[in-house]
C-alpha positions, 0 to 999 in steps of 0.5 A, spaced: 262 426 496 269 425 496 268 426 487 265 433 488 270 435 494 276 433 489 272 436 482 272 443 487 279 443 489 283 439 483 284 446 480 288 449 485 291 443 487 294 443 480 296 451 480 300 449 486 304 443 484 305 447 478 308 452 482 312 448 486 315 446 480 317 451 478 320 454 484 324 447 485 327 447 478 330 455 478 333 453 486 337 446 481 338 452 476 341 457 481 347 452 484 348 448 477 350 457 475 354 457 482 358 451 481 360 453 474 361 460 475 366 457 481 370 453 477 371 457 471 374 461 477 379 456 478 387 457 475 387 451 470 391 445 473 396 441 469 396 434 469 398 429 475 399 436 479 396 435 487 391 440 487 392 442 494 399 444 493 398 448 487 393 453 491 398 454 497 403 456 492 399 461 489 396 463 495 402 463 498 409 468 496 416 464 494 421 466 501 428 468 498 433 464 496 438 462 502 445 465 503 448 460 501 444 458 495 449 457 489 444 460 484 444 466 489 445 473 484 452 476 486 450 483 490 450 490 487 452 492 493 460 494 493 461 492 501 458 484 498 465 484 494 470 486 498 477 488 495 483 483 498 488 486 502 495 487 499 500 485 502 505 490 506 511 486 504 509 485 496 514 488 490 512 488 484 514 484 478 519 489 474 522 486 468 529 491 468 530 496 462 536 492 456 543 493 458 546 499 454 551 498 448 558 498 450 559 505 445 554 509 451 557 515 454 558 515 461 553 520 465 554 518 473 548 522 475 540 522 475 537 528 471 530 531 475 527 529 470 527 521 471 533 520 466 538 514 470 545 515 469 548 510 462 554 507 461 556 501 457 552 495 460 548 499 465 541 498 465 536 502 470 529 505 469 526 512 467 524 514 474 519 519 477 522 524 481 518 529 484 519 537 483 523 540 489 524 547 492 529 553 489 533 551 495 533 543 499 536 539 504 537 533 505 540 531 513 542 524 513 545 519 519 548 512 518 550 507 522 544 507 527 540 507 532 544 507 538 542 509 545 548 514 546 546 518 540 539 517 536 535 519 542 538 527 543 538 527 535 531 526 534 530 531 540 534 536 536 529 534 530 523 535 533 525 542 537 527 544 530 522 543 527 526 539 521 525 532 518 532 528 516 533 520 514 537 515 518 540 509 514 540 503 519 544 498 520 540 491 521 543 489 526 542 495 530 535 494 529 535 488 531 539 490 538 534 497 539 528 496 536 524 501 540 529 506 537 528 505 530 521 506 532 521 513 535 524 515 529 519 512 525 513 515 529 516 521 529 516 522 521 523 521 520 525 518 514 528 511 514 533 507 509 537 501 509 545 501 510 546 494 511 546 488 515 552 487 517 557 494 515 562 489 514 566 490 508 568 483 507 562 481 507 557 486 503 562 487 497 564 479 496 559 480 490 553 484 488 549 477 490 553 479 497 550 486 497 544 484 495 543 479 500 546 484 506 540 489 504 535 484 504 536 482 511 537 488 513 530 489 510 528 483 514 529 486 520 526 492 518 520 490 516 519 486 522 519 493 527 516 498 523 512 494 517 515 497 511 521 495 506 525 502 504 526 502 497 532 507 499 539 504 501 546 507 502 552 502 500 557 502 507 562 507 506 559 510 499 559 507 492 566 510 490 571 504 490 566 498 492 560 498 486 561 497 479 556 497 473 553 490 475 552 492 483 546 498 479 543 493 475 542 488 480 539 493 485 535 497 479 531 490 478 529 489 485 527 497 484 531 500 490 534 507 489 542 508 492 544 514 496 551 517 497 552 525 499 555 531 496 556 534 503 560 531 509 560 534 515 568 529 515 564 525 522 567 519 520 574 521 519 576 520 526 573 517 532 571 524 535 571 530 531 571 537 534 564 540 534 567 546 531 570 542 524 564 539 523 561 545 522 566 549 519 565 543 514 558 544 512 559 552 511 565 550 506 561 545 501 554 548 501 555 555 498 553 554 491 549 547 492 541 548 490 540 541 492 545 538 498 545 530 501 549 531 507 553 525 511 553 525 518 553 519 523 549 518 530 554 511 532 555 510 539 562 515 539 559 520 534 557 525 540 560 531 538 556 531 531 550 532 536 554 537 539 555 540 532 548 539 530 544 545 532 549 550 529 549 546 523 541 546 522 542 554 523 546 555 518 542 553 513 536 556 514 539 562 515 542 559 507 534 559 506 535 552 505 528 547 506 530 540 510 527 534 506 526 526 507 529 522 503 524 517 499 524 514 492 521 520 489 528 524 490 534 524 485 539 520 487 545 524 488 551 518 487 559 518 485 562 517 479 566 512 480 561 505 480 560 507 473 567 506 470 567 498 470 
């Protein structure tokens, strides 16, 4: 019975186990092609690499670089690179012309055009004047500040609308520094006369005199935080500079002022006020360029009694009013050059 039954079902039975055969062999077949195709996926790993760090840095973009990476690129952006300040109080290193031959004539005046004075054994650089108008003035005042004078000066200044030049002494400035200051503030212009005004003591020696205007310089650059390249030798240059004085105070690239205009303040302790204008109107007439002396020291009131009348005068003369800088032409006296 049992042989009969399996002779019926031996064919189906065989069929059936075929199939299954088949169909567990393609099962086999389909993973075996998903894992090959997975791992032709993966990124080649080098040897003696951990696998799993590899994949998080694929996976994952590098941070930038810190701050402070010494490879860090230096930055395009000009703000990363900035620009050292330079010192207020830096010169700069000028190496002085050589000195003229002993044949050389003697011209004691700067041409507008930058050409410095010759004489023999003088040695000062070409320098770079600006162009002026047909007609210019320079007011000048040494001596100062003082209190009695300095404040109703810069008044009349501002109500006339002018600008002039005040060549301070060093020890006035450290006496008053509010005033020298005002002046400043105010746009006036501002030049070195000395520490001391001692004759004694500036004209020992050019080192001497050099030494008296560094000082003073000092002094100056403490209040207002500049250092004026424009000085007035005390009493003028006439009888007190020679040929090394200008060599000396061209290699440290100052200019010296005198006048060719005196309002004749100084030649007593009070002048009328009416000889002090009456002086001006005798020597302008005929001057293109004029640098005029005048006084603000404590006893000099009569020069501010005189000062409107004076500044009249030369604006009905056409004159402009300037500052003194060291883009001006020196005007100096003949003397200095001679020995």
């Amino acid at each position: 019975m049992l042989i009969k039954h399996w002779r019926i079902w031996r064919v189906p039975l065989i069929a059936l186990m075929l199939l299954t055969s088949i169909y567990l062999s393609g099962c086999q077949s389909e993973k075996l092609i998903k894992e090959t195709v997975s791992l032709s996926e993966t990124p080649e790993v080098p040897p003696n690499t951990d696998i799993t760090n590899k994949k998080e840095e694929i996976s994952t973009p590098k941070p930038p670089q810190a701050e402070d990476d010494p490879k860090t690129e230096p930055s395009s952006d000009p703000k990363a690179s900035p620009v050292p300040d330079k010192k207020s109080d830096e010169k700069p290193n000028l190496l002085p012309p050589e000195k003229s031959p002993a044949n050389t004539p003697i011209h004691p005046f700067y041409g507008l055009d930058g050409t410095p004075p010759s004489a023999p054994g003088l040695a000062m650089r070409l320098r770079d004047f600006n162009a002026e108008p047909e007609k210019i003035v320079y007011l000048t005042f040494d001596d100062g500040p003082y209190p009695e004078t300095t404040p109703r000066i810069l008044k009349i200044l501002q109500e006339e609308e002018i600008k002039a030049t005040f060549f301070v002494l060093g020890r006035q400035v450290e006496r008053y520094p509010e005033l020298l200051k005002d002046e400043y503030t105010q746009g006036q212009g501002i030049g070195n006369h000395s520490y001391s005004h001692d004759y004694s003591l500036v004209y020992q020696s050019p080192d001497a005199f050099l030494a008296e205007i560094k000082q003073s310089e000092e002094t100056i650059f403490k209040t207002i935080g500049v250092r004026p390249q424009i000085i007035r030798a005390p009493g003028g240059t006439q009888g007190h500079f020679s040929v090394n004085y200008y060599n000396l105070i061209d290699s440290e690239d100052y200019l010296v002022y005198d006048w060719n205009v005196s309002s004749g303040d100084a030649a007593a302790p009070t002048v009328p006020a009416d000889q002090l204008v009456n002086n001006i109107k005798a020597q302008v007439p005929g001057k293109t360029r004029a640098i005029i002396l005048m006084h603000d020291s404590k006893s000099k009131t009569t020069t501010i009694d005189a000062l409107p009348r004076i500044v009249h005068y030369l604006k009905e003369q056409g004159y402009s009013f300037g500052v003194i800088t060291p883009q001006v032409a020196p005007i100096l006296f003949p003397g200095g050059f001679n020995h």
